[in-house]
C-alpha positions as CSV (number, residue, x, y, z in Angstrom):
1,X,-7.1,-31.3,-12.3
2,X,-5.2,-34.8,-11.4
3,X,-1.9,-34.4,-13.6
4,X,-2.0,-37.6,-14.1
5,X,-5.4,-37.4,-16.2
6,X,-3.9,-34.2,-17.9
7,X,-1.3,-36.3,-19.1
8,X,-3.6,-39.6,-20.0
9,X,-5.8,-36.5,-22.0
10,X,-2.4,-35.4,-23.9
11,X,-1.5,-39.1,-24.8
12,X,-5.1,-39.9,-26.0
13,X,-4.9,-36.3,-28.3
14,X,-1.7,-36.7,-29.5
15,X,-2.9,-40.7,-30.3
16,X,-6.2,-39.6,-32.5
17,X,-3.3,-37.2,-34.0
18,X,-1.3,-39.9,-35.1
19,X,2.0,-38.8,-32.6
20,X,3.9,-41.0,-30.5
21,X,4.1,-39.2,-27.1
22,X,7.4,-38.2,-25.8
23,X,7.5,-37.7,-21.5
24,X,10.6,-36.1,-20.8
25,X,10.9,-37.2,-16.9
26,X,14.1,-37.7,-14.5
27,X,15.3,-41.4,-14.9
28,X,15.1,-41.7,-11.1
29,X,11.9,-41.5,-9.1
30,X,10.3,-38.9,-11.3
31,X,9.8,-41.4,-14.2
32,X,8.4,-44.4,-12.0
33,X,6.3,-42.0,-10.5
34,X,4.6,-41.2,-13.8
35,X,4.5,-44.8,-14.9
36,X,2.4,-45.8,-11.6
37,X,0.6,-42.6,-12.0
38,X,-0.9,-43.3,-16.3
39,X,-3.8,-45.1,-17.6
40,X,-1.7,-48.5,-18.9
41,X,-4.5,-49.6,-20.7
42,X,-4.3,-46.4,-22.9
43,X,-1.9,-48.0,-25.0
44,X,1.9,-49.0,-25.5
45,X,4.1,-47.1,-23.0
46,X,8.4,-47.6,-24.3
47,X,11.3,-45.9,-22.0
48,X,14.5,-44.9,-23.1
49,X,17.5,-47.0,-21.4
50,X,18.1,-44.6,-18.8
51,X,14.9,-45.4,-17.2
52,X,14.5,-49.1,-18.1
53,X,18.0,-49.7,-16.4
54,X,15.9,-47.7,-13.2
55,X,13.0,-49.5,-13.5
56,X,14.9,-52.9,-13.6
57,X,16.2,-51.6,-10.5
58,X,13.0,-51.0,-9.0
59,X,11.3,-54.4,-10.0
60,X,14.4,-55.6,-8.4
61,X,13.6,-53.9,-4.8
62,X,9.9,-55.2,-4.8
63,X,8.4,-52.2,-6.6
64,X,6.1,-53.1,-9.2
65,X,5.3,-50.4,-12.2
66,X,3.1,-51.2,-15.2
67,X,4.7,-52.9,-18.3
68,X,7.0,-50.3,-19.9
69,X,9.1,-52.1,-22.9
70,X,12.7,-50.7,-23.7
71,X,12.2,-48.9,-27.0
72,X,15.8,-50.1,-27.5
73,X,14.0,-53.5,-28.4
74,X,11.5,-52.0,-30.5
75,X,12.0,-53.0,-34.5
76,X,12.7,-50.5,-37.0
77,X,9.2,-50.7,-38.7
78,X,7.5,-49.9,-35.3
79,X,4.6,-47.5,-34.9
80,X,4.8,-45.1,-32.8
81,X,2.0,-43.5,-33.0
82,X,-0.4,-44.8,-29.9
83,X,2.7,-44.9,-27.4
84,X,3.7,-42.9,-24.5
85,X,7.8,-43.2,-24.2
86,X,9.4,-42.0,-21.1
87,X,12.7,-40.7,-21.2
88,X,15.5,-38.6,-19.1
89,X,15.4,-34.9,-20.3
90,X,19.0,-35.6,-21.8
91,X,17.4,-37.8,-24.2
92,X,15.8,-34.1,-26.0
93,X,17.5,-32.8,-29.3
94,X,18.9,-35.7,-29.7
95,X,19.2,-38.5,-32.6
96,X,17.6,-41.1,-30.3
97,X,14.1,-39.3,-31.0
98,X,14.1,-39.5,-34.5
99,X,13.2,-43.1,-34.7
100,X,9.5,-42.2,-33.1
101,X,8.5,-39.5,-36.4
102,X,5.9,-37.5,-35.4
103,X,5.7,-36.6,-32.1
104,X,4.5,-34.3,-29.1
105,X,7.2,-33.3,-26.3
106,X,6.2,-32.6,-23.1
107,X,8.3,-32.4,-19.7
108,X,7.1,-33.6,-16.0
109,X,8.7,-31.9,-13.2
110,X,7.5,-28.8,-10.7
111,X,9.9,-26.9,-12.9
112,X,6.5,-26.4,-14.9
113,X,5.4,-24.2,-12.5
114,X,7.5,-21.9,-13.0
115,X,6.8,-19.4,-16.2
116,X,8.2,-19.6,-19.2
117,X,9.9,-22.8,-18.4
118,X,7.3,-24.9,-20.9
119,X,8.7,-22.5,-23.7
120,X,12.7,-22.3,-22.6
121,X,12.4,-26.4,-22.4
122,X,11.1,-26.8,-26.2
123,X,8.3,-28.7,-25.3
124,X,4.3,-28.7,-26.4
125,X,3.2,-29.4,-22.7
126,X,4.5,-29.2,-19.0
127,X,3.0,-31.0,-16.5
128,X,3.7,-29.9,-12.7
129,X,4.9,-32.8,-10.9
130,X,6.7,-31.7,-7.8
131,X,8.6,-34.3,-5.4
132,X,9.4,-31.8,-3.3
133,X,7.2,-31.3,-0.4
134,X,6.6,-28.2,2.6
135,X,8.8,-29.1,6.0
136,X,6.0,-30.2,8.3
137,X,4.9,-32.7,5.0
138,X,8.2,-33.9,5.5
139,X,8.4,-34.5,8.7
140,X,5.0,-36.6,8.9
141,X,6.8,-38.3,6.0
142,X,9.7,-39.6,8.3
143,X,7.4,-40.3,11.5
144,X,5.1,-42.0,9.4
145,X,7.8,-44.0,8.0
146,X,9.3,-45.4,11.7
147,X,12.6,-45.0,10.5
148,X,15.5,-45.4,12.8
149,X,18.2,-43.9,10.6
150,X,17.8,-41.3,7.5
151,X,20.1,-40.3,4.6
152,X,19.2,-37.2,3.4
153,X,20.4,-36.4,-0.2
154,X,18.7,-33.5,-1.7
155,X,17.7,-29.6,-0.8
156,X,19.3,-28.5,2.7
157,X,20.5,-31.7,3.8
158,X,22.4,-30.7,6.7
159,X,19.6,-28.4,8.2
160,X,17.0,-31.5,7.7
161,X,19.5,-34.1,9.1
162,X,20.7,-31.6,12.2
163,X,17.1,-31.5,12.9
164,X,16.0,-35.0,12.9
165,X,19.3,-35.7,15.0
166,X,17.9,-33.1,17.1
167,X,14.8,-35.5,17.4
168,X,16.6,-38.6,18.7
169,X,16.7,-40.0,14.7
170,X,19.9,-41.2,13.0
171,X,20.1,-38.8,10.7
172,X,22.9,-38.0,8.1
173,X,23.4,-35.8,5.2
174,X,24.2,-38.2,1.8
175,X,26.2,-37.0,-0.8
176,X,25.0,-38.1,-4.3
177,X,27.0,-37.0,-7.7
178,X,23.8,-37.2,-10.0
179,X,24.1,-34.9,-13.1
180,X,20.9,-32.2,-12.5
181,X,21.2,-32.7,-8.5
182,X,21.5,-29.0,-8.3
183,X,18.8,-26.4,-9.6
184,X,16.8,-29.0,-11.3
185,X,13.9,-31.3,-10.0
């Protein structure tokens, strides 16, 4: 099944429950992915700073994602209970999330694949969304893209920038200093 219906399904159940729906998903990429992915009509869809500050960045670039308020903004006598909020995995366990009541967790990354990581993560659902693709998808990624010059920043990013130098590209191997760069998707 789509995971992007598996989610829309979760957010409907959890609605008809009376929960707000919390979507624990990286700030960068991995959130706006799931925003352009969801049913917007389902209902109100909040983010947490961290990904309104990413988004902002996006709209900025060109990119356009459905309408996704700062629950910063919200009032205090807001209900929950029909919204989807996206928010960085940091923003778990902590006293930000009590302001939505009742709600469902759930976590969006290929980490979900792996067993046992729905359980270790405290969450009610995973959904398996991988950015991470096989080499010869990555390569028709790059061709398809006509780019000159690369920066590679995540996995083996000297082996996939050797290799596309190898191939007449400018390639280079970016060093990036996010937290969760390392082991985490």
């Amino acid at each position: 099944a789509d995971v992007f219906a598996e989610i829309n399904d979760w957010w409907r159940k959890n609605q008809q429950e009376g929960k707000a729906s919390v979507l624990f998903a990286y700030a960068l990429g991995k959130a706006q992915r799931v925003l352009a992915g969801i049913d917007p009509t389902s209902g109100p869809i909040y983010v947490h700073g961290a990904v309104h500050a990413m988004n902002q960045a996006y709209a900025a670039s060109g990119v356009a994602l459905p309408p996704a308020e700062y629950a910063g903004d919200a009032g205090s006598k807001q209900d929950w209970s029909q919204a989807l909020i996206v928010a960085p995995p940091s923003a778990q366990g902590t006293p930000w999330l009590r302001r939505f009541g009742r709600v469902s967790l759930a976590f969006a990354s290929g980490w979900m694949r792996v067993r046992g990581q729905r359980r270790r993560r405290s969450v009610d659902r995973g959904f398996v969304l991988s950015d991470h693709v096989d080499w010869p998808s990555l390569l028709d990624v790059v061709a398809a893209t006509g780019a000159e010059r690369v920066l590679v920043t995540h996995g083996y990013t000297a082996t996939v920038a050797r290799w596309l130098r190898e191939q007449g590209l400018d390639a280079y191997a970016l060093d990036t200093h996010f937290a969760g760069e390392q082991g985490e998707e």
